[in-house]
N, C-alpha and C positions, 0 to 999 in steps of 0.2 A: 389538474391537467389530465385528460384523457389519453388512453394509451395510443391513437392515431396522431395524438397531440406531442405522445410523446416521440415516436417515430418520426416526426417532421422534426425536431428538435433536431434529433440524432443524425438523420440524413442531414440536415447543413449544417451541422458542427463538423462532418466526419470528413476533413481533409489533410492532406499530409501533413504536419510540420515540420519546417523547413529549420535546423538548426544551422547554427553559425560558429564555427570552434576558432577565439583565436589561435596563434600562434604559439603561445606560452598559457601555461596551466596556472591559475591564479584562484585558489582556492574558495579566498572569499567574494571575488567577483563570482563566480561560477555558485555558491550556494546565495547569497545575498542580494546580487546586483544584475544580475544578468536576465532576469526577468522569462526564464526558462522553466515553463510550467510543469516539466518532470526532466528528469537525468537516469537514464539506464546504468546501474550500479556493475557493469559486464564484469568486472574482476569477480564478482560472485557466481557469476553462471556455471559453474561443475559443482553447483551443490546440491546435495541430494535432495531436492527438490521433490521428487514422483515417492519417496518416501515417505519426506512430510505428508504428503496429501495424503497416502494412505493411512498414514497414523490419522486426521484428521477427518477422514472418509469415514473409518470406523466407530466415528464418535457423532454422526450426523443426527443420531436420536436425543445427542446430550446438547442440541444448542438453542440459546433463547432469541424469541424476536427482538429484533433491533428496530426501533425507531420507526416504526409498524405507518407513523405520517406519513413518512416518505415513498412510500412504495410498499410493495409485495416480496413476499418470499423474502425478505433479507435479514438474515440472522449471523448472531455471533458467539462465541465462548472463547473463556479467557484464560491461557498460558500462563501470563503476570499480570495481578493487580489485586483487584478486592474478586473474592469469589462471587461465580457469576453475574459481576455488574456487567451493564452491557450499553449503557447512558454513558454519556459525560459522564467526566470523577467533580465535574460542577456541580453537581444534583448532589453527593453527599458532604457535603461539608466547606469548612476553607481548605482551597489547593493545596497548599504546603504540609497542612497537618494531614490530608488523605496521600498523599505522594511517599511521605514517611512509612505509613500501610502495604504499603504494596508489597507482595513477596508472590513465589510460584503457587499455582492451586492446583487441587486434584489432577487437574488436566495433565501437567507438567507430567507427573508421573508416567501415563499414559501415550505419552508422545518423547520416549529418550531421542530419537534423531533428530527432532524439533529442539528440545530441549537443549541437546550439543551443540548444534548450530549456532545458538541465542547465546551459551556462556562459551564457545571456543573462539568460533568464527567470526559475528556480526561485531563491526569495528566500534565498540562502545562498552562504554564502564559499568553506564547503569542503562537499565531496563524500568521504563515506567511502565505502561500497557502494552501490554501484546496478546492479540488480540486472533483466532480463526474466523473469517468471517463469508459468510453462506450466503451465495445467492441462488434459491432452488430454481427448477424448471420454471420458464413461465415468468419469472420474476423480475422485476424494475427496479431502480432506484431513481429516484426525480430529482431533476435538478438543482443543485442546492449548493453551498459555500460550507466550508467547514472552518474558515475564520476569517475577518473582515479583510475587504478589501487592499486596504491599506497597512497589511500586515505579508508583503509577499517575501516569501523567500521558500527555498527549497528546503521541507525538514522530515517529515513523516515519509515509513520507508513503506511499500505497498508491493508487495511478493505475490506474484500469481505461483501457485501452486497447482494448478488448470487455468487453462482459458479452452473452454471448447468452441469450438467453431459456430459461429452465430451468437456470441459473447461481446462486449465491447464497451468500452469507457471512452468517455467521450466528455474532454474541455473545452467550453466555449471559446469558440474565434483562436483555438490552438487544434483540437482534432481528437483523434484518435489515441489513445495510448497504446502504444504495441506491445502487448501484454506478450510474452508465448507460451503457448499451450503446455511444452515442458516446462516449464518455468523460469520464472524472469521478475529481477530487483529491480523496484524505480524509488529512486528520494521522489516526492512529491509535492507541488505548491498548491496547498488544499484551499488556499486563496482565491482561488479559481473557481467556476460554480464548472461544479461534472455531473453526469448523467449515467448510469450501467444498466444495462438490458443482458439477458438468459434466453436470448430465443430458441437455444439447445434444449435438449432430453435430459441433461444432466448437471448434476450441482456444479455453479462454480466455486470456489472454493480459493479464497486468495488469504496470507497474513498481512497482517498491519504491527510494525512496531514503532512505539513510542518511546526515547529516548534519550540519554545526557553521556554528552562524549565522555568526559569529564578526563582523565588522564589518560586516556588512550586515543590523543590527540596524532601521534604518530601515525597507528592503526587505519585513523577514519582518514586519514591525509592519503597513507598509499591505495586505498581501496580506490579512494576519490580521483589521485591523478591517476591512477591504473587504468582506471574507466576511462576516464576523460579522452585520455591518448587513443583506447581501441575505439570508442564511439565515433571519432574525429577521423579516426583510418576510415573504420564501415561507412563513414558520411560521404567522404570526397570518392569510393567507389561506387556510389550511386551516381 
């Protein structure tokens, strides 16, 4: 795909989506069955966000390229997992016994308010990958699925820690994702093929975590209806 090619992409994906909140907050309808290509996580939104990034900011010479097929400029380095993997945990092994592996890397060190956030805050027991992930000036990501079609539901959580202006993510035949510049939590249905462009001067700079609720089933429930309620308010005053 050429980058004029990919701009045409962009421009007719990029329309509003119109969400629909019933009346009553139904967890599993609302992660599984609702067919809602992302959820704004709002109960999270006073977290020190513009911190992280500069913890993150500071480490922009330590990150490796990701997935270099897909586009330009988009790199990533890893908080939790296998030190600097930056692939699928498919590439090294069977899932189960690479998932065992996993623990914080140097990085961790280097990022304590990142690091806080992930073991106080983010509603979840365990941490599989977590991930900073780079997309420089000038840079692309091309259209793609990050798992099969028939696999939707809302699960991987995608944190902008920047969005500068002339940044933008973009699901097919769903739009835009409304990232904000200060920062901003979405669950995500990676099911969906998206597209991210950088036509800014400056790095964007978003995390990705991977995760298992696992007994902090409480936890992810109030984050989840907390959201649910203010997203549902912000909607009906549009």
């Amino acid at each position: 795909m050429s980058h004029n090619e990919l701009e045409e992409y962009l421009k007719t994906h990029s329309k509003d989506y119109n969400y629909k909140y019933p009346d009553m907050f139904d967890p599993k309808w609302t992660i599984t069955e609702s067919g809602w290509p992302w959820f704004h996580l709002s109960a999270l939104d006073n977290q020190p966000w513009k911190e992280m990034h500069k913890e993150a900011e500071a480490l922009l010479d330590d990150f490796y390229v990701h997935r270099d097929d897909y586009g330009k400029g988009w790199k990533s380095l890893t908080i939790h997992g296998l030190d600097n993997d930056t692939q699928s945990l498919n590439t090294y092994g069977e899932r189960n016994e690479v998932l065992q592996k996993l623990d914080w890397t140097h990085v961790a060190d280097k990022c304590p308010v990142t690091k806080k956030f992930l073991t106080d805050v983010w509603p979840a027991e365990y941490l599989n990958r977590v991930r900073f992930m780079l997309l420089e000036p000038g840079g692309y990501i091309l259209p793609h699925q990050d798992r099969p079609s028939d696999q939707k539901r809302l699960s991987v959580c995608n944190i902008s820690l920047n969005m500068p202006e002339g940044c933008e993510m973009v699901m097919k035949d769903f739009g835009r994702v409304p990232f904000k510049d200060e920062g901003s939590a979405f669950l995500m249905d990676i099911s969906n093929e998206h597209a991210v462009i950088n036509r800014s001067n400056k790095p964007r700079i978003h995390m990705i975590i991977h995760y298992e609720i696992g007994r902090r089933l409480r936890d992810f429930f109030y984050v989840l209806r907390s959201s649910y309620y203010t997203n549902r308010e912000d909607n009906e005053r549009l």
